[in-house]
N, C-alpha and C positions, 0 to 999 in steps of 0.2 A: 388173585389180582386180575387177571387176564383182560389188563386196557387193550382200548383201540390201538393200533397201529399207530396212529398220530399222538397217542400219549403214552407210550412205550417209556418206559422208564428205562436207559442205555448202563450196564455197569461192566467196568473194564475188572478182566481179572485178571493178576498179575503172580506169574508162579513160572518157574524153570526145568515145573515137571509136567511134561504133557497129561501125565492121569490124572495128575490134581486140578488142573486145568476142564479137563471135560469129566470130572465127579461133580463141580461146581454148576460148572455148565448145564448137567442133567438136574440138578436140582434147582434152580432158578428159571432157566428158558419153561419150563410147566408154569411157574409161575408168573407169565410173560414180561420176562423183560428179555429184554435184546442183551445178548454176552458180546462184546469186545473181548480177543484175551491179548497178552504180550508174554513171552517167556522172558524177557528182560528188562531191568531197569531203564535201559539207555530207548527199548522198544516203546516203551509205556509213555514215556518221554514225549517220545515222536507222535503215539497217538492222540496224547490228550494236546500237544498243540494243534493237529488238524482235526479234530472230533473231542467234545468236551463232552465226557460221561456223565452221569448224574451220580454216580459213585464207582470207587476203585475200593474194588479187594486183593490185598498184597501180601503177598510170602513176604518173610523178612528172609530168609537166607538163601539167597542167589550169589550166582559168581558174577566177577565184574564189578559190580556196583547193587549191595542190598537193599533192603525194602526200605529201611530208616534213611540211606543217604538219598533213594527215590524219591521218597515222600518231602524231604528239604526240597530236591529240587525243583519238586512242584510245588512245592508252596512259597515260592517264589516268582512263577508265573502269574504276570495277570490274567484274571479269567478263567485260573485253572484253581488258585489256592483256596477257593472257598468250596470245591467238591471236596466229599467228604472219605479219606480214607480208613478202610478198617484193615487192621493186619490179620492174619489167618494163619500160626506158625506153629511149629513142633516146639519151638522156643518157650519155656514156662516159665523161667525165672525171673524174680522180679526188675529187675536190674535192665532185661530185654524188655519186659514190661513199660518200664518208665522211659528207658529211650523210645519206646514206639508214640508215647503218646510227647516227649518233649519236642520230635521231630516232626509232628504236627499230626498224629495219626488221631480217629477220634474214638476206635475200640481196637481192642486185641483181643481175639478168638483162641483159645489151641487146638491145634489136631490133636485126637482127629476129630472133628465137630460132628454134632448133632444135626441134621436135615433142619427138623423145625426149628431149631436154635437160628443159624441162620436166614432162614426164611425170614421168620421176626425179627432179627437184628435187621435185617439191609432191611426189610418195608419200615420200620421204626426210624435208622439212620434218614432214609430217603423223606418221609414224610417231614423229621422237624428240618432237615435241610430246602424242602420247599417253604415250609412256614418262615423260617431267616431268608429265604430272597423272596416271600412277598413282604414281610415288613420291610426289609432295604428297599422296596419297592415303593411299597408307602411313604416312607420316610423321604424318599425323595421326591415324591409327588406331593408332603406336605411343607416341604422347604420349597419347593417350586409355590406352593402356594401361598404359604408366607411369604416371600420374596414379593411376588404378585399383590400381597394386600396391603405390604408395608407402602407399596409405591403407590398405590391408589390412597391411601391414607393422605400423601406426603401429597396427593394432587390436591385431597380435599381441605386439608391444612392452607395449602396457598389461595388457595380459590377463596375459603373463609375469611382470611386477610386481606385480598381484592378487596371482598363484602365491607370487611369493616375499612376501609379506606374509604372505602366510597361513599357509605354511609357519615362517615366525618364532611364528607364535601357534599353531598348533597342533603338539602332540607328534608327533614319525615316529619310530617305533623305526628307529634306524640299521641294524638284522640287516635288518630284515622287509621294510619300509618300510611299513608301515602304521600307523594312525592308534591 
């Protein structure tokens, strides 16, 4: 990957074990992105309201507050619910499976993972999560534009009506068409 500085792609990792924390780290910053980490729920909280990643990778079993009740909370922020979270857990079973993705997560990884596994899951995650905010993007620049053309419409509509008023009061030689 290794973008410019200016197009750094930011992902926050979220894990309560410093090793797993900088094993991620050593595998991703090569592949430039900028690592954010938090060792806790309530931390990760804090970051993504003052710094919005472009995606969060999250343990699910931390003390305090876990990966599934973190991911609820942020997907409740505006601004923050539509980055994309994957979980990364020693967790296997289905049951943790389907909570991670009910609480809004949008993969589940287990340890202990594969280097290029991950490498391609986050540039995969990352890339169709830029695809969904440039159409939100679109989509709003073509409601901006429809808005825009209905009213021009609704100018040319009345203007037409003037015409035909007018045309009622004033003579038009049918040959010529002039007044």
């Amino acid at each position: 990957m290794n973008a410019p500085p200016s197009e750094m792609q930011t992902v926050l990792i979220v894990d309560d074990i410093p090793a797993n924390l900088s094993i991620l780290r050593e595998v991703l910053e090569p592949e430039g992105f900028r690592i954010l980490d938090a060792t806790s729920g309530a931390a990760a909280l804090n970051i993504c309201q003052r710094t919005l990643p472009d995606m969060i990778l999250m343990d699910v079993s931390m003390p305090e507050m876990d990966g599934f009740e973190t991911c609820r909370r942020l997907k409740q922020l505006e601004g923050v619910r539509s980055i994309p979270v994957v979980f990364i857990t020693a967790r296997h079973e289905t049951e943790a499976m389907v909570e991670g993705f009910t609480s809004g997560g949008l993969d589940y990884l287990a340890k202990p993972f594969n280097r290029m596994e991950i490498i391609t899951r986050v540039k995969a995650h990352l890339e169709t999560s830029r695809l969904h905010r440039l159409v939100r993007e679109r989509n709003l620049e073509l409601e901006r534009l429809n808005a825009e053309l209905t009213s021009r419409q609704q100018q040319l509509e009345e203007a037409l009506a003037s015409i035909k008023t007018l045309r009622g009061l004033i003579p038009i030689c049918s040959y010529c068409k002039k007044v």
